[in-house]
C-alpha positions in Angstrom: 0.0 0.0 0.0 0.7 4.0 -0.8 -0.1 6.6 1.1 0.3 10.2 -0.3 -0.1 13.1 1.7 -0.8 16.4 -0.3 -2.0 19.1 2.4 -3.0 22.7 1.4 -4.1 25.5 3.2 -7.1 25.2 1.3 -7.7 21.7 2.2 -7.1 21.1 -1.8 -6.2 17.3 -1.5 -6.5 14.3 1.6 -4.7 11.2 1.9 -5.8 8.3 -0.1 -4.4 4.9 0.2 -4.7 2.5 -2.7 -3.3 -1.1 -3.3 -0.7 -1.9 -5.9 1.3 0.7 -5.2 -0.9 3.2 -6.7 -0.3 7.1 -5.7 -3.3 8.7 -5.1 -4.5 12.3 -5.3 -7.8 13.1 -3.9 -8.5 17.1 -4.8 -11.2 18.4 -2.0 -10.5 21.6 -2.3 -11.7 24.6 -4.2 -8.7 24.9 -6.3 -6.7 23.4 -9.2 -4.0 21.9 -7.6 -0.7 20.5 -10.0 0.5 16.9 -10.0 3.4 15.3 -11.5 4.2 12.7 -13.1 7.6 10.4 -12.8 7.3 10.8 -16.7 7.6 14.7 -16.7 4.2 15.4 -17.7 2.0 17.0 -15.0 -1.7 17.4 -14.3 -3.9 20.4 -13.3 -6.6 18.4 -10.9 -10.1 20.1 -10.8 -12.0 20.0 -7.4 -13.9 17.0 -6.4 -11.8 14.7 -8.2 -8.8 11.7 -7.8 -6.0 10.7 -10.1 -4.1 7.7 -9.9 -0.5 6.8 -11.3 2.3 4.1 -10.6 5.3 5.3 -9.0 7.4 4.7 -12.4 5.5 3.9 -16.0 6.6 0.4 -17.9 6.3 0.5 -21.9 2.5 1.9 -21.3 2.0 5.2 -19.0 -1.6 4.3 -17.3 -3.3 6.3 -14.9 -6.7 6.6 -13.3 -9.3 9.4 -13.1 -12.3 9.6 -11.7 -13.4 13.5 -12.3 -11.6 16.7 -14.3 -8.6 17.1 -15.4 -6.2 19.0 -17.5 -3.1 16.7 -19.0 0.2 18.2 -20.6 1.6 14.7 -21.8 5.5 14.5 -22.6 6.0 13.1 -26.1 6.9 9.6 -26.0 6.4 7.6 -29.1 7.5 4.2 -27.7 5.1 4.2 -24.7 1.6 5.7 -25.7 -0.3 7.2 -22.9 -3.9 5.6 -21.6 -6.2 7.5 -19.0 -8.8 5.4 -17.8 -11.7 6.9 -16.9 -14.6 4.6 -16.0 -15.9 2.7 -19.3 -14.3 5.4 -21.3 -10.0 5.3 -22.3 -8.0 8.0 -24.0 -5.0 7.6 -25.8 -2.0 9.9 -26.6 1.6 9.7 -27.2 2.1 13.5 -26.3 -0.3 16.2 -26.2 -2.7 18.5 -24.0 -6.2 17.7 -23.7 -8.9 18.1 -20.7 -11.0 15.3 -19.6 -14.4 15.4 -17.4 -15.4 12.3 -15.9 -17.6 12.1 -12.8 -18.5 8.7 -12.2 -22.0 10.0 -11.4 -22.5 12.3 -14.5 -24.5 10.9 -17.8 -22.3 12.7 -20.1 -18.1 12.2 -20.2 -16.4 14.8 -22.5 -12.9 14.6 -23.7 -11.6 18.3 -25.0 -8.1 18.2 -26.9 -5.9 21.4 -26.9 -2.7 20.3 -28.6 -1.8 17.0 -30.4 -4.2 14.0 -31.3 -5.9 11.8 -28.9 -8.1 8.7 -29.4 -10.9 8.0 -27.4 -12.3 4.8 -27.1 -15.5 3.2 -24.6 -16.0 -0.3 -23.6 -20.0 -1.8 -23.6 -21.0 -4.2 -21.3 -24.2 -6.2 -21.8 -25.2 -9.4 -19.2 -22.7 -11.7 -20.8 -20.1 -10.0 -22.6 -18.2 -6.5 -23.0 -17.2 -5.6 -26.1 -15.3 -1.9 -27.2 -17.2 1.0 -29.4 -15.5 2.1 -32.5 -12.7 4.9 -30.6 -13.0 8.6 -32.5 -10.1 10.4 -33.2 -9.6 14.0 -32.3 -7.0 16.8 -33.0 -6.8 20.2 -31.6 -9.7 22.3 -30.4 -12.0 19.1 -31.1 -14.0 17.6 -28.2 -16.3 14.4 -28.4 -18.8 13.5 -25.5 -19.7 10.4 -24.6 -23.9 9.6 -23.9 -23.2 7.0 -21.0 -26.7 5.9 -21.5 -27.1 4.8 -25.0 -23.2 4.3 -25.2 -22.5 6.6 -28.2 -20.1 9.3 -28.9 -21.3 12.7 -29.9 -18.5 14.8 -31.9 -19.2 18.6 -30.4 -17.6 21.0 -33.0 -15.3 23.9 -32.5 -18.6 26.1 -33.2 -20.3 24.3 -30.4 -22.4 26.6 -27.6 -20.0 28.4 -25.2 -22.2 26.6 -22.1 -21.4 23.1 -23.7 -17.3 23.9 -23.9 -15.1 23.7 -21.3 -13.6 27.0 -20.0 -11.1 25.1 -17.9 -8.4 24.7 -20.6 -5.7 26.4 -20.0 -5.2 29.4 -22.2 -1.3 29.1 -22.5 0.9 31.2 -25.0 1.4 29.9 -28.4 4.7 30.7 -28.1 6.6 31.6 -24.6 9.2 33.4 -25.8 11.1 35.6 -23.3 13.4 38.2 -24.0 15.3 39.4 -21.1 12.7 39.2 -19.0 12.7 39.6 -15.6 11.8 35.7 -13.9 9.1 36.6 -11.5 7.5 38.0 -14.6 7.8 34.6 -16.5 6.7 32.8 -12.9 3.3 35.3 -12.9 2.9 34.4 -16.8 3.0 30.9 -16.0 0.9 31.1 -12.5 -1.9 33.1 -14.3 -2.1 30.9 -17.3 -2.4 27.5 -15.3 -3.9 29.1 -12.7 -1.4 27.1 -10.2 -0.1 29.1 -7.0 3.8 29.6 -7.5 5.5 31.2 -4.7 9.6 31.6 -4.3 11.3 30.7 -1.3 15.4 31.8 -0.5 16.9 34.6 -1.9 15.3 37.6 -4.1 15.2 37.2 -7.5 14.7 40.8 -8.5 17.7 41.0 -10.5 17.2 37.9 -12.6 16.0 38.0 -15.8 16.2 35.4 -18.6 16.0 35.0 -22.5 14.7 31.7 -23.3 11.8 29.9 -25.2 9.6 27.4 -23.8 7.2 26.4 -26.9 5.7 22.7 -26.5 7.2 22.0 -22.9 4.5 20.6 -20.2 4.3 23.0 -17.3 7.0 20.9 -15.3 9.3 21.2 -18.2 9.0 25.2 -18.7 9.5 25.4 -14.8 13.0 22.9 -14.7 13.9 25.2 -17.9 13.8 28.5 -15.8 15.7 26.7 -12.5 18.5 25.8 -14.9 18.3 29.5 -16.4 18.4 31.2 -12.9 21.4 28.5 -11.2 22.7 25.4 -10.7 21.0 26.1 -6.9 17.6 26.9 -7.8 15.1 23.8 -8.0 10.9 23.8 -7.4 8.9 21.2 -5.7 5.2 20.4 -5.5 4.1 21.0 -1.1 0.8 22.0 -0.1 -0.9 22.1 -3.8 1.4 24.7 -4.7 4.8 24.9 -7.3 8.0 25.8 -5.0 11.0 27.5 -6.2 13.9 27.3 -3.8 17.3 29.3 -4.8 20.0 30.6 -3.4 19.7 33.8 -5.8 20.8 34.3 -9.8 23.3 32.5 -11.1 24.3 30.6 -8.1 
């Protein structure tokens, strides 16, 4: 058995213990709280909901979620991706793309930001399960999934604004940074994933950096800017919240 401990002040997450060496994240908070991966790709977890993930991935990256959330996937075309989510599994080899999955809900929806995904659902009858025909999507696509006749229903980029997720991230296209000072880059990054980032040793008034950080995950961009600032300077994940602990620029 695992037990993992993720307290916030805002009572975002509680301990979960699961067999098979499963770490658990149970968000019962009011806030999206950031979890990574021992692949390097991280997940923004919405209130209300659990992931789970092994404590290393084998030739296939599975995890678990019951609920919503957000997935920046590290490209990895020898070990596809699966998130199971009830009767319904999506598969990437490295993209962004939100998921919304409450096991209560009649409707699961799968939104795709970046990349390709393929979504597939399993149907179970009295004697026998058998899969539905998966749908593919690219980006800005989203297909939703009618639990109770077990179809798919492709949703369109021109779909009604109450039917599409607003909890996408809207990160640059881009994130290029010219000399620019790094509490600036650490606000661009905190606003757009709407994660808490806080600094912790020395000031880092006086360092700025020049770097570009298209198609990185979240936990990517932020090892990027340690390296930038210092060979001192590292984050962690504590309390729901991204840490950056240096001893000040270039040191």
């Amino acid at each position: 058995l695992r037990d993992i401990t993720v307290k916030s002040n805002a009572g975002s997450s509680q301990v979960v213990t699961a067999p098979g060496h499963l770490n658990v994240v149970h968000n019962t908070g009011k806030q999206v709280i950031p979890v990574a991966l021992p692949d390097g790709s991280n997940i923004l977890l919405h209130p209300s909901s659990r992931i789970s993930y092994p404590d290393s991935f084998g030739i296939k990256r599975e995890v678990i979620l019951s609920g919503k959330a957000f997935f920046e996937i590290v490209k990895q075309p020898d070990a596809p991706f699966y998130v199971y989510a009830n009767e319904m599994v999506t598969r990437v080899l490295g993209t962004s793309f939100l998921i919304e999955a409450f096991e209560n809900d009649p409707h699961f929806s799968v939104e795709v930001k970046t990349g390709e995904v393929s979504v597939s659902a399993s149907e179970k009858t009295t004697e026998t399960t058998h899969q539905l025909p998966a749908v593919k999507l690219k980006a800005s696509e989203k297909v939703m999934l009618d639990r109770s006749i077990r179809k798919f229903l492709s949703l369109t980029p021109d779909i009604p604004a109450d039917l599409r997720h607003p909890d996408v991230p809207q990160t640059l296209e881009t994130y290029r940074f010219l000399d620019t000072p790094v509490a600036e880059i650490l606000n661009t990054l905190s606003k757009d994933y709407e994660v808490v980032i806080r600094l912790t040793g020395n000031s880092l008034s006086d360092c700025s950096l020049t770097t570009t950080l298209k198609d990185k995950t979240l936990y990517e961009k932020l090892k990027i800017i340690c390296e930038g600032i210092g060979p001192g300077t590292s984050f962690t994940i504590s309390d729901g919240q991204v840490i950056i602990h240096s001893p000040g620029c270039n040191q």
